[in-house]
Structure formats: C-alpha cells, structure tokens
C-alpha positions in Angstrom: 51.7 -37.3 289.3 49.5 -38.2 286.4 52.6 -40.6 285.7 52.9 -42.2 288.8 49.2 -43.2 289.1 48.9 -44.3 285.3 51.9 -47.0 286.5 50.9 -47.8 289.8 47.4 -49.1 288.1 49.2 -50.8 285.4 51.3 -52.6 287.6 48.0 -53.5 289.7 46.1 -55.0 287.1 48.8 -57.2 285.6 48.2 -60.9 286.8 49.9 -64.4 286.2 48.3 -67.2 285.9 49.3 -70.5 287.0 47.4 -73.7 285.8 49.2 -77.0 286.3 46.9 -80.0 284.8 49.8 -82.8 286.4 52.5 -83.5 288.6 54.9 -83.1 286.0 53.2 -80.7 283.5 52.8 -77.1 284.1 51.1 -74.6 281.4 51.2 -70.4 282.5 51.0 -67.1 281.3 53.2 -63.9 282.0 53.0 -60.1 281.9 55.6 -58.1 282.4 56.2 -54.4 281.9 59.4 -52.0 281.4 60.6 -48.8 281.3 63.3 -47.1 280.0 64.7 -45.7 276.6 61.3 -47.8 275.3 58.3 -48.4 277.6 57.7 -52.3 276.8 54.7 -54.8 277.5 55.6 -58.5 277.0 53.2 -60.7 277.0 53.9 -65.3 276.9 52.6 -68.4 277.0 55.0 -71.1 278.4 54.4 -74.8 278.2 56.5 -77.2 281.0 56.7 -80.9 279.7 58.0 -83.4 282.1 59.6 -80.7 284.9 62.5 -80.7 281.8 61.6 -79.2 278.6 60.1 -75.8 278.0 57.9 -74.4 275.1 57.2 -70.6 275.1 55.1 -68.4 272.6 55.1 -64.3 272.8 54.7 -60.8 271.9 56.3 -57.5 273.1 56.0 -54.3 272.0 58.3 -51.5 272.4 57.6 -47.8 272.1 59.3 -44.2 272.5 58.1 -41.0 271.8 59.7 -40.3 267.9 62.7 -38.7 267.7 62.2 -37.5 264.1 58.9 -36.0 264.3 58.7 -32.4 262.7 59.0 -29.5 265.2 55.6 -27.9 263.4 53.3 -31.3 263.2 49.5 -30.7 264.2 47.4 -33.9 263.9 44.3 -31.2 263.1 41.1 -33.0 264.3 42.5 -36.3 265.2 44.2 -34.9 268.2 41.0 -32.5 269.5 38.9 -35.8 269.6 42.2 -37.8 271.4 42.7 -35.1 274.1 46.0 -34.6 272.6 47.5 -38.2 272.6 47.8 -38.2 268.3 50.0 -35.1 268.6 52.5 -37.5 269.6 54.0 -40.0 267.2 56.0 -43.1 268.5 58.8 -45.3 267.2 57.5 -49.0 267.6 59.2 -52.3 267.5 57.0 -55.2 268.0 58.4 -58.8 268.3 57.1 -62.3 268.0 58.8 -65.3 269.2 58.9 -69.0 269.8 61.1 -70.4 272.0 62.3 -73.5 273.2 63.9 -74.5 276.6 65.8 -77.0 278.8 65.0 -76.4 282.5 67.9 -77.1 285.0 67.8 -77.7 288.6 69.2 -75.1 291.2 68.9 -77.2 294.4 67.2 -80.7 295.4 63.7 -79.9 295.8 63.6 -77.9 292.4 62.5 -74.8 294.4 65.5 -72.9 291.6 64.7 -73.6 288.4 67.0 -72.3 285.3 65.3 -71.8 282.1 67.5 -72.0 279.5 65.4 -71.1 275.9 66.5 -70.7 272.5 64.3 -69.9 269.6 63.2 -67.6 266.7 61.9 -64.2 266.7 60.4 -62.0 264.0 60.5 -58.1 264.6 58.8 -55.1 262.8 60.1 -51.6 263.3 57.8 -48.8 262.5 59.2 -45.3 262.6 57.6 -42.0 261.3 59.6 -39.8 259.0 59.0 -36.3 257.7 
C-alpha cells in the first residue's frame, strides 16, 4: 500500500511544460518515470528549430536495490537517523546525453510527428561490493 501511494504521488506531481516563443519554434521539458528491473527518472530539455530539426539535452538515473550487498550489512547509526532507508544499498547508472534530431511528418496537418534523434551519451555505473 505504502507503494502504491508513493507512485500515485509521483506520478501526480510530474508536469510538462510547453513554451513555444514562434510559429515555427518550440522549446519544452519532459519527465518521465519507469519501473522495472531499475526504477528510472529521465529528465530533458528539447529545442524544435523550424518544425524540422531537434536539439535535446538529458539526464536519467537508474537504480535497483544491490544484488551484491552482504547478507550481515548494518549501516549502524546512519540507518536509525534514515528510518531504515541506508540499510539498503543500490546499484546506480546515471546517464547524460545530447541528442540531435530530424522531425518527420505523420499526416498533413503535422498532428504525428516522428522524432528521429541521434547523439552522444556518457554513463556512470556505481555498484557496491563487499
């Protein structure tokens, strides 16, 4: 239960923003959030130039309870002042990226779009090991 309301509130408090300055020129920001082997939070900033060209800058972290954490691990003090949350330790892979993008047409009135971005990424793993 404590689950299902922690998500429903994340969910509720993500927003995206929409801001465009001209016709043609669009500048916005988007959240997004997933679960699965990793709970991930992505996070970009996406520049539109001309209804034709894309520019995108973002972050995402990825996290998972650690698989290799020792079976007798007490994070002493730390954890009685975190209500328990530093007893867990968590494999984390956070990535950085800069993408480029040509925007394609689905239909006449451009109400489907196609994105499609290329770019680089740098990525750090951190993993705890006994």
């Amino acid at each position: 239960m404590k689950k299902t309301t922690a998500l429903f509130i994340l969910f509720s408090v993500i927003v995206k923003l929409n801001a465009q300055f001209s016709e043609r020129n669009a500048i916005y920001a988007t959240g997004e959030l997933g679960l699965g082997n990793y709970m991930e939070l992505n996070l970009n900033l996406i520049y539109v130039f001309n209804e034709k060209y894309s520019i995108q800058a973002g972050c995402s972290t990825h996290g998972r309870v650690s698989k290799s954490q020792p079976s007798d691990y007490s994070s002493g003090l730390v954890g009685i002042f975190t209500l328990g949350l530093a007893q867990l330790h968590w494999d984390q892979m956070d990535n950085y990226q800069i993408l480029i993008g040509r925007i394609y047409k689905g239909n006449e009135n451009g109400t489907i779009r196609f994105n499609l971005e290329c770019g680089l990424g740098y990525t750090v793993i951190t993993e705890p090991t006994n």
